[in-house]
C-alpha positions as CSV (number, residue, x, y, z in Angstrom):
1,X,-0.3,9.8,-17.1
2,X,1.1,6.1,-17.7
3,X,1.2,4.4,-14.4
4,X,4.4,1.5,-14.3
5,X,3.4,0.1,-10.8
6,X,0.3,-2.0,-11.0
7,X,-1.3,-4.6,-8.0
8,X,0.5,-7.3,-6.8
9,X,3.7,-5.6,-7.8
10,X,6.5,-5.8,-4.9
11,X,7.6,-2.1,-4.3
12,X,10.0,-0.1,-2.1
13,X,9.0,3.1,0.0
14,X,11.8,5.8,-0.9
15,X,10.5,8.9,0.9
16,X,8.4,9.8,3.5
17,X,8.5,8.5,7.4
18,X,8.0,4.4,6.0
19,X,11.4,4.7,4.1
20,X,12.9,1.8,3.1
21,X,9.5,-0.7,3.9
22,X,8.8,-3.2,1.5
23,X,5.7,-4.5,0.3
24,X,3.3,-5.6,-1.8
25,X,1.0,-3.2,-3.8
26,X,-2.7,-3.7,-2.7
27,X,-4.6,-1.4,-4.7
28,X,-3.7,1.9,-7.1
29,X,-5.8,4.6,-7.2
30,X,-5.6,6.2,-10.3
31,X,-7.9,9.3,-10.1
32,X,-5.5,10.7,-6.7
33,X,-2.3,9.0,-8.0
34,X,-1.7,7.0,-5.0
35,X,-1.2,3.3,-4.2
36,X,-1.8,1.5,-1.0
37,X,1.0,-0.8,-0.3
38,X,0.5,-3.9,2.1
39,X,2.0,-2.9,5.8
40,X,2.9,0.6,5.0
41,X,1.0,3.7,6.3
42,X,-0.9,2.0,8.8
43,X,-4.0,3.7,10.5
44,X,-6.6,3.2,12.9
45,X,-10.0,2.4,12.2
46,X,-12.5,2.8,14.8
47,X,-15.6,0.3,14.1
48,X,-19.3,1.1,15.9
49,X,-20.8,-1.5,17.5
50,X,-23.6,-3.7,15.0
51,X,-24.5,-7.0,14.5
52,X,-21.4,-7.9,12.9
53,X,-18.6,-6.4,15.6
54,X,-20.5,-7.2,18.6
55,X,-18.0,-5.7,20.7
56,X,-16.8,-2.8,18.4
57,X,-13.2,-1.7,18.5
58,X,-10.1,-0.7,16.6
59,X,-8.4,-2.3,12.9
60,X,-5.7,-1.4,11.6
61,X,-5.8,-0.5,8.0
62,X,-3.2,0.8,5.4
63,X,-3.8,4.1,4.5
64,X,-2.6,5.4,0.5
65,X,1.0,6.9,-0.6
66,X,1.1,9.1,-3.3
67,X,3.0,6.4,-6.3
68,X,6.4,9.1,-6.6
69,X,7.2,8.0,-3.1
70,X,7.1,4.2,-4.2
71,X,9.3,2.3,-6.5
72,X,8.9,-1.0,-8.1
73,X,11.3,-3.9,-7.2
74,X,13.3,-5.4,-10.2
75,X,13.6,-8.8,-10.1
76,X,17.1,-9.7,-12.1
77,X,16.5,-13.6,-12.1
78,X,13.2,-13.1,-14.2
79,X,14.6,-10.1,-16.0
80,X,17.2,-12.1,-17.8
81,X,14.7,-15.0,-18.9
């Protein structure tokens, strides 16, 4: 399957509950066909307590989208160049 959004592409959310969200593409994972997309399909992450995270707690993370519910912004200034 040829995949047309790569990282760093700016893409728009077209389905699902984040409709309409814009970001930037973080990762693509290409063996479950999904991308993770900057400040879309954010979860909670709870962290133990070690060394590091003294305190522990809670990050939120973005979670993946499957890539049909994303679609790549066009820019038309460096389109016509």
């Amino acid at each position: 399957m040829k995949y047309k959004i790569k990282k760093n592409d700016e893409v728009v959310v077209i389905s699902g509950s984040h409709r309409g969200n814009r970001g930037k593409v973080l990762e693509v994972l290409r063996d479950s066909c999904r991308v993770i997309v900057e400040g879309v399909g954010l979860r909670k992450k709870y962290i133990k307590k070690d060394q590091n995270h003294p305190e522990g707690g809670e990050v939120e993370r973005e979670s993946s989208i499957h890539y049909s519910n994303v679609m790549k912004v066009v820019d038309f200034d460096r389109k016509r160049n």
